[in-house]
C-alpha positions in Angstrom: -1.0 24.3 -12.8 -2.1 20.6 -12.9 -3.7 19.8 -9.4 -3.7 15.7 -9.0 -5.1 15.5 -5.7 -7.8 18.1 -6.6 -8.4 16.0 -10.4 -8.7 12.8 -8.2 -11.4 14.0 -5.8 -13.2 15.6 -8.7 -13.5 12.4 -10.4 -14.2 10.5 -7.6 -17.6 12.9 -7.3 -17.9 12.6 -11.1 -18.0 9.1 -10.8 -20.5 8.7 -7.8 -23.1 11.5 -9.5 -22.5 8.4 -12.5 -23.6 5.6 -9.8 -26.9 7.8 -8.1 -28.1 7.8 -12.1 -27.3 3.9 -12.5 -29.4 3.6 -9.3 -32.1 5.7 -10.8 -32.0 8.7 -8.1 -33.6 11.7 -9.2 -30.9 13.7 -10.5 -32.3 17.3 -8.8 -33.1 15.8 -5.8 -29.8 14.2 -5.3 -27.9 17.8 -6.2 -30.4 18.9 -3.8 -29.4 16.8 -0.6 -25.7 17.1 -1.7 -26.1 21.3 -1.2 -28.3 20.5 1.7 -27.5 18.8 3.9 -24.3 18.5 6.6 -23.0 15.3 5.0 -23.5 16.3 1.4 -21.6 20.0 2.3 -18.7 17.9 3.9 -18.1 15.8 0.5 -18.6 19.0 -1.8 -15.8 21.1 0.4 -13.4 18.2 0.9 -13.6 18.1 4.4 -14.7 14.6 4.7 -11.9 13.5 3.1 -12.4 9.8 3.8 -15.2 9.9 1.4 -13.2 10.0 -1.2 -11.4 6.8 -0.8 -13.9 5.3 -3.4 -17.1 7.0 -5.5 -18.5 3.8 -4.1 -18.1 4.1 -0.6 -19.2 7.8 -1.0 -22.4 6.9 -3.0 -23.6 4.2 -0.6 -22.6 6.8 2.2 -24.9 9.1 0.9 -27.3 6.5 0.1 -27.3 5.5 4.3 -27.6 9.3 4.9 -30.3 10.4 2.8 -34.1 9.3 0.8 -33.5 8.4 -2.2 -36.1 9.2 -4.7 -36.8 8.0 -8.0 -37.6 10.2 -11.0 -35.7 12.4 -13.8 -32.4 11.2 -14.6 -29.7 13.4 -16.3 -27.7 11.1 -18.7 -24.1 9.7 -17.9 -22.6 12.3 -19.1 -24.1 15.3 -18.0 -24.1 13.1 -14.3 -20.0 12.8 -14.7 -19.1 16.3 -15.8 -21.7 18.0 -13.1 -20.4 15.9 -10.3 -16.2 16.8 -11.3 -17.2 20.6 -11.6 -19.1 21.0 -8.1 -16.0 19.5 -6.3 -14.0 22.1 -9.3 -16.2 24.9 -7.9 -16.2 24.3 -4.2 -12.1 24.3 -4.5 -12.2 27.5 -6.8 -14.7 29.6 -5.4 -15.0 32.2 -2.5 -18.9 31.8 -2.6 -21.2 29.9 -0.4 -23.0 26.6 -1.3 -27.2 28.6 -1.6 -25.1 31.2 -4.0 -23.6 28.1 -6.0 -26.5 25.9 -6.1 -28.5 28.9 -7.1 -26.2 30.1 -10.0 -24.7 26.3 -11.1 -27.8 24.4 -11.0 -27.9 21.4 -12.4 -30.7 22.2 -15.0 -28.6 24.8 -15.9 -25.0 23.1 -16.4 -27.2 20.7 -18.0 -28.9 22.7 -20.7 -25.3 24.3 -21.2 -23.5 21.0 -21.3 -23.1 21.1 -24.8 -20.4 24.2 -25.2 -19.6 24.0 -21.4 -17.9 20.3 -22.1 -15.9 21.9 -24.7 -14.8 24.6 -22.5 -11.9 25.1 -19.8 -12.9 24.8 -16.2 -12.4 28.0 -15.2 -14.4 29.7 -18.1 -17.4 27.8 -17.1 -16.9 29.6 -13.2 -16.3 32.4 -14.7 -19.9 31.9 -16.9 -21.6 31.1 -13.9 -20.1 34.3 -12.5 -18.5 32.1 -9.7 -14.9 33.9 -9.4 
């Protein structure tokens, strides 16, 4: 079944991974912070549910909270479907954030983009071997 709220919040995620590549964050090291730190955990879980009133007020949020550094930057695409299926995965799946970041990396999902895109959500968890 169709989750809105859940579609919502994972676009509002896909959409602020699209703003930290606009802004020239390195892609890694902004996946990093997100999986590592208390703020970032808090957005990926949907416990700080207020940050998803806007992927603008999130990104600057995370902007206030954390270094950014400049470096490699995934493109648009790859940004906006990584971003929808951490929040995806975080709803989904019984396993904790090291496991996830370990087996979803984003140089993985990356490289995979490609058939993953053209793929259901739940087959790329599956992939991943995160269900």
């Amino acid at each position: 079944m169709f989750d809105r709220f859940l579609h919502q919040e994972c676009s509002i995620l896909a959409n602020c991974f699209v703003l930290s590549g606009k802004d020239k964050w390195n892609s890694e090291d902004f996946v990093r912070k997100l999986f590592h730190t208390e703020w970032g955990l808090n957005i990926l879980k949907g416990i700080s549910i207020n940050e998803y009133a806007c992927e603008r007020f999130m990104y600057e949020g995370l902007v206030n909270y954390n270094k950014k550094t400049e470096g490699e930057v995934y493109p648009e695409k790859v940004l906006w479907y990584c971003g929808y299926l951490y929040r995806y995965i975080f709803a989904h799946s019984k396993c904790k954030p090291s496991e996830i970041y370990k087996k979803a990396s984003l140089k993985k999902i990356a490289k995979r983009y490609g058939f993953y895109h053209t793929q259901g959500w739940d087959y790329v968890l599956a992939d991943l071997k995160l269900i």
